[in-house]
N, C-alpha and C positions, 0 to 999 in steps of 0.2 A: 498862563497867568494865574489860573484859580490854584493847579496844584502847588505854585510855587507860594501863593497867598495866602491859604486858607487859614493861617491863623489867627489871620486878625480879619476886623470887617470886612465884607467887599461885598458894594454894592454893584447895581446893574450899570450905574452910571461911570465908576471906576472900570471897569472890564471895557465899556466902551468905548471910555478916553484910552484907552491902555491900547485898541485894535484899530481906534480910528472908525471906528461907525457908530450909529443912533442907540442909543439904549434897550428902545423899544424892537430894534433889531434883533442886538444882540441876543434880548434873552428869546426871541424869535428860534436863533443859530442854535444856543445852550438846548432848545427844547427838543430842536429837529433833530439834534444831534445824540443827546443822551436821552432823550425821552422822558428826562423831569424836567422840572422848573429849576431855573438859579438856587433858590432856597432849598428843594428836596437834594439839589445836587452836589450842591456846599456842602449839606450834613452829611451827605452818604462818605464825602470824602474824608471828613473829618473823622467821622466814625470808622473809616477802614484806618485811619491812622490812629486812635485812640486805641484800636483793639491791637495793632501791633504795640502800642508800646506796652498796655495793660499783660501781654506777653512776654515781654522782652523785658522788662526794667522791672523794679519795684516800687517806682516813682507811687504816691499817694492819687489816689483817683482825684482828686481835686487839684493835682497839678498837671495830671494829663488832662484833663478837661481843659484848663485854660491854656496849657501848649499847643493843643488843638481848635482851639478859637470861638471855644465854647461861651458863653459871658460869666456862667458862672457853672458848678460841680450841679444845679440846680436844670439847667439846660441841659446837661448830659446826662441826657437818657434813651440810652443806646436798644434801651427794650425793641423798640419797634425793630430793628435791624437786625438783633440777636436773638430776643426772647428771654434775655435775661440780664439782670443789672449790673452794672460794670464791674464789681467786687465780686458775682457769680462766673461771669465770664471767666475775668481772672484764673478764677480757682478750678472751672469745667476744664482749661485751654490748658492748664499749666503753666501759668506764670507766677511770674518769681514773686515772692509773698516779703 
């Protein structure tokens, strides 16, 4: 559900109706399972798809931020995960300019 969702909101409360158990469960599962939280684990996704496309497309960074379910190109900042800003990536990775 989250990698088919991720690019738009999803809370803890949506994933639960979606599984059919408690919220406060769920993100119980989400934690025991990938070892983040809902929220660290949203991003990580988001951001392994942002960096594909920042590779693969020429799409402007402020439209793969919001394909990615970013709220805005201001939210997307992928540093923490890369070490460098999605315009650097880009150009490190070789992608299409």
């Amino acid at each position: 559900f989250i990698r088919e969702n991720f690019a738009r909101p999803i809370t803890n409360r949506d994933i639960a109706s979606n599984v059919n158990y408690h919220e406060f469960y769920v993100n119980k599962l989400i934690k025991r399972q990938t070892g983040m939280t809902l929220h660290r684990y949203l991003t990580a996704i988001r951001v392994q798809e942002a960096k594909r496309l920042l590779t693969s497309t020429s799409e402007p960074v402020s439209k793969i931020a919001a394909s990615c379910g970013f709220a805005s190109d201001a939210y997307f900042n992928p540093r923490s995960e890369t070490g460098v800003t999605p315009s650097e990536y880009r150009r490190l990775h070789g992608g299409l300019v």
